[in-house]
KOLMAR-475571 format. One record per residue (C-alpha): residue in three letters; x, y, z. Coordinates in steps of 0.05 Angstrom, whole numbers, padded with zeros to 5 digits, always signed. Layout:
residues N
ALAXYZ;...
***
This chain:
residues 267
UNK+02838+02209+03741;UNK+02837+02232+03668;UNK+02788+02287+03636;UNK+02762+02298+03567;UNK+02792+02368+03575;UNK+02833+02395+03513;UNK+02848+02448+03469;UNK+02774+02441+03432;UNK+02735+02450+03497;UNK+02774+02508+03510;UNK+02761+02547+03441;UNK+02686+02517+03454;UNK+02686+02555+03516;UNK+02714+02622+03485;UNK+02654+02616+03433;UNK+02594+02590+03478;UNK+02613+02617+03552;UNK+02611+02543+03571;UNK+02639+02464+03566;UNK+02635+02403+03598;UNK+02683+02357+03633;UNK+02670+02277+03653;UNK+02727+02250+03699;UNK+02750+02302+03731;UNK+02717+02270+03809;UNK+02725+02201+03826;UNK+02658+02184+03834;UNK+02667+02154+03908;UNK+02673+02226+03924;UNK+02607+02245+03896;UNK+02579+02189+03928;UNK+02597+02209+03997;UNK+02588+02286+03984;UNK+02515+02267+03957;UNK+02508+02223+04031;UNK+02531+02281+04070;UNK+02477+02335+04034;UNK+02426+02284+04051;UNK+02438+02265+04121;UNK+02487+02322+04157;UNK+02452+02367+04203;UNK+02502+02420+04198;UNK+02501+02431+04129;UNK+02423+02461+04144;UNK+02440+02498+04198;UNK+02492+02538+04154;UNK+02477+02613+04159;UNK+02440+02635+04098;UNK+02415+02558+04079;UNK+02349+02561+04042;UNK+02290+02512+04032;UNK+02233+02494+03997;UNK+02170+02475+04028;UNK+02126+02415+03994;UNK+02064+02393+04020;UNK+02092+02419+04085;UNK+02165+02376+04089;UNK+02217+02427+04084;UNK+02272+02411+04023;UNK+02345+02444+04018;UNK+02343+02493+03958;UNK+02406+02529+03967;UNK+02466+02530+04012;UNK+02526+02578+04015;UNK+02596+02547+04030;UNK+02577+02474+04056;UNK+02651+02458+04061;UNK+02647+02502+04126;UNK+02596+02451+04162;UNK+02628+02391+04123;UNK+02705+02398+04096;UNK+02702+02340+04055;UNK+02672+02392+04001;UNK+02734+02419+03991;UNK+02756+02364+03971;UNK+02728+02393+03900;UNK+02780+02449+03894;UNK+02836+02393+03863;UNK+02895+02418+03826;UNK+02869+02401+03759;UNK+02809+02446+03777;UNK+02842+02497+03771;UNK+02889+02485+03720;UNK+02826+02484+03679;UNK+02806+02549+03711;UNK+02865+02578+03690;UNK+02873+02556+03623;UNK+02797+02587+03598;UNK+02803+02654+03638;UNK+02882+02655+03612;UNK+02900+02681+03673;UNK+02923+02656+03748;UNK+02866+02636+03788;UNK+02839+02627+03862;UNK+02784+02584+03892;UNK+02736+02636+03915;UNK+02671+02587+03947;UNK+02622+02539+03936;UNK+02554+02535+03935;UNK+02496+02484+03933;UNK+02435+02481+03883;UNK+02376+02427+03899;UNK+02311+02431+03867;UNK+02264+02377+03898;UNK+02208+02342+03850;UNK+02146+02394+03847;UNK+02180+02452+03867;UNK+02142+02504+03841;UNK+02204+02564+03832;UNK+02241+02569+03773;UNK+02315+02586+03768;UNK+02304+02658+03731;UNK+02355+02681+03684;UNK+02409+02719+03714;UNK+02475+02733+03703;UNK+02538+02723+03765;UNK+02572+02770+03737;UNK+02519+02812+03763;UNK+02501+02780+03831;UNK+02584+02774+03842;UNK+02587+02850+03836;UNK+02642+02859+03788;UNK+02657+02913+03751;UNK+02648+02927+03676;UNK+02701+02889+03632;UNK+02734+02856+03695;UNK+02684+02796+03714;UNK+02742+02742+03709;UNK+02698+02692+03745;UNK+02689+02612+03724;UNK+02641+02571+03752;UNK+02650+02485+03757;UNK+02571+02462+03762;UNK+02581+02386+03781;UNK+02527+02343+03778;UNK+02516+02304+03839;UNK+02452+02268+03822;UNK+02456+02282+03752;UNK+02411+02324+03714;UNK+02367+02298+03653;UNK+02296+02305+03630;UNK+02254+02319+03686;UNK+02296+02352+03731;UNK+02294+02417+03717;UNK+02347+02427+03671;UNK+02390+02486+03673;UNK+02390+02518+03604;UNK+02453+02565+03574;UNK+02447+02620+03525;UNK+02500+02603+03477;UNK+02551+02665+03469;UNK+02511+02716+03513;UNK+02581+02724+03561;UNK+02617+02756+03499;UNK+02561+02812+03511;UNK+02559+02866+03571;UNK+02531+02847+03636;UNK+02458+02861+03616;UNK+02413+02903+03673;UNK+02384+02859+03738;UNK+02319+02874+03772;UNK+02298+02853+03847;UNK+02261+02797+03856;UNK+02220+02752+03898;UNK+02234+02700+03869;UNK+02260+02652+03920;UNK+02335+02641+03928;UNK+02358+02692+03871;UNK+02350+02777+03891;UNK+02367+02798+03821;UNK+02345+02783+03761;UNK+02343+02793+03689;UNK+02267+02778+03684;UNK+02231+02729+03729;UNK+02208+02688+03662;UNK+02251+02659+03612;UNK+02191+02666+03568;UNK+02204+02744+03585;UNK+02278+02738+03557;UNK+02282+02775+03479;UNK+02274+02727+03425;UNK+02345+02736+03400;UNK+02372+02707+03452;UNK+02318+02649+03460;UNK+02338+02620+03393;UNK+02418+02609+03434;UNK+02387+02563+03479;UNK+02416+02501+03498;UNK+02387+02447+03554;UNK+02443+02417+03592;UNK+02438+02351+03612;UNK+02490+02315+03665;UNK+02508+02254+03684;UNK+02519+02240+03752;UNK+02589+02267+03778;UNK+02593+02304+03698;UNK+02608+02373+03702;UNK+02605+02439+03659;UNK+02647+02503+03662;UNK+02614+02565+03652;UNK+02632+02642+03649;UNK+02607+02686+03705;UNK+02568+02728+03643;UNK+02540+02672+03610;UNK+02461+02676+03622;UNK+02427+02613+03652;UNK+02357+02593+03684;UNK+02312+02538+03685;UNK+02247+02536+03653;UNK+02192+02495+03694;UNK+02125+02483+03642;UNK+02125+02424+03676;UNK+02140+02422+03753;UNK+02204+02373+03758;UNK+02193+02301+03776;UNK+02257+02283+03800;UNK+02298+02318+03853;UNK+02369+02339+03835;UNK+02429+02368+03873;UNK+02495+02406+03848;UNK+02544+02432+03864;UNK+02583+02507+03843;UNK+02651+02511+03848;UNK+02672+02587+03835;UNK+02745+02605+03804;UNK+02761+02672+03808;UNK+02813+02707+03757;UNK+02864+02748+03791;UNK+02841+02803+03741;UNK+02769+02806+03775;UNK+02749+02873+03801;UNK+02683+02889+03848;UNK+02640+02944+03838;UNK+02620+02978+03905;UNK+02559+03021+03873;UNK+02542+02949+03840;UNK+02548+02918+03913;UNK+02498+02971+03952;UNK+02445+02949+03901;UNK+02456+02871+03905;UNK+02449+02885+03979;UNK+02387+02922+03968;UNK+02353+02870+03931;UNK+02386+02806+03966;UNK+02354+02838+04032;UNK+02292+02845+03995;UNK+02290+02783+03970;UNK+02307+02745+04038;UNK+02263+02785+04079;UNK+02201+02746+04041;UNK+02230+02670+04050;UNK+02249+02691+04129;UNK+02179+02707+04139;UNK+02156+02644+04106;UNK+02202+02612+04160;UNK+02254+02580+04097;UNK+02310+02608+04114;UNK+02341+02639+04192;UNK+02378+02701+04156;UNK+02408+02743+04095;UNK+02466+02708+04081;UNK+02539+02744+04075;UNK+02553+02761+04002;UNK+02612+02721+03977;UNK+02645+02766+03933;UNK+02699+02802+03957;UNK+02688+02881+03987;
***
């Protein structure tokens, strides 16, 4: 399989914190990973799974590490995966996990903008973290887009609150409409195609923003590629813990998820 990957999308990714890639999954595989999300038992029962509840049917919203209840996921960590890995972080790389993002039509709870460099834990001027977001429904009008602000990982990690906000403990605000307008005016809307991805840097900021509640259900999945160079943080870990348990404790009393999940960067 061939990808549009060159030397452009890599000096687009220095500049915006992000690029996409068609070609890089044969699209029998996304076909069979999308199957498996819809119809494998296990992948729910994963510890830390979370759902959405609509009209009473429960819908998967997030799930840590699915290639533990099905393996064929890791069938995503290919060579050329990380060769592209390597090549924007300019440094030798290691898959470090992979986790699933749904958002069923109507869900009422917006992705708020955050930051993984924050919710990975790593320290100041060491958050060598790249994330693959592949599209397996695709992701156009409707669907809850996921939205970028160009240029915001050549900035600091910027300060995370607790939330309750289901699915995400820290945030930068729980709005996008809450976000300073500087940075508003970098927006971009992403749009995929199904089994499209796009690379993004752990710092880059990112969110959805739901006027409308979406009308199509979409799935995805994150591939995480960790830079040899990362370093974790473990005053920035007691307070991710601190917020993830607030967070959780809310959606385990709502009966949407069984436990806190097991943070997956490295302490």
């Amino acid at each position: 399989m061939n990808s549009n990957f060159n030397d452009y999308s890599t000096k687009s990714f220095k500049v915006n914190g992000f690029m996409k890639a068609k070609g890089l999954f044969d699209i029998d595989l996304i076909n069979d990973l999308s199957n498996k999300l819809l119809t494998s038992e296990e992948i729910g029962k994963l510890n830390g799974s979370i759902y959405d509840d609509e009209n009473g049917k429960k819908f998967i919203r997030y799930v840590p590490q699915p290639q533990i209840a099905e393996p064929a996921f890791l069938k995503l960590v290919t060579s050329r995966l990380l060769e592209i890995g390597s090549k924007l972080l300019s440094e030798e790389v290691y898959f470090s996990g992979i986790d699933i993002h749904c958002r069923a039509a109507n869900t009422k709870d917006p992705t708020p903008p955050h930051q993984d460099s924050f919710l990975a834990c790593f320290e100041d001027g060491f958050e060598s973290l790249v994330t693959c977001y592949l599209s397996l429904t695709g992701m156009n009008d409707g669907s809850a887009n996921l939205r970028f602000i160009k240029g915001s990982h050549l900035n600091p990690t910027m300060p995370h609150q607790k939330s309750l906000i289901r699915g995400f403990s820290s945030v930068i605000s729980d709005s996008s409409e809450l976000l300073p307008k500087e940075l508003i005016r970098n927006e971009e809307i992403i749009s995929l195609e199904k089994g499209e991805c796009i690379f993004f840097h752990s710092k880059l900021i990112h969110y959805t923003n739901q006027t409308e509640k979406p009308k199509k259900n979409r799935s995805s999945a994150a591939i995480r590629i960790s830079g040899f160079s990362a370093k974790y943080s473990l005053e920035k870990q007691k307070v991710y813990k601190e917020n993830l348990n607030y967070n959780r404790a809310k959606t385990i009393k709502e009966g949407l998820t069984d436990m806190v999940s097991k943070p997956q960067h490295n302490d």
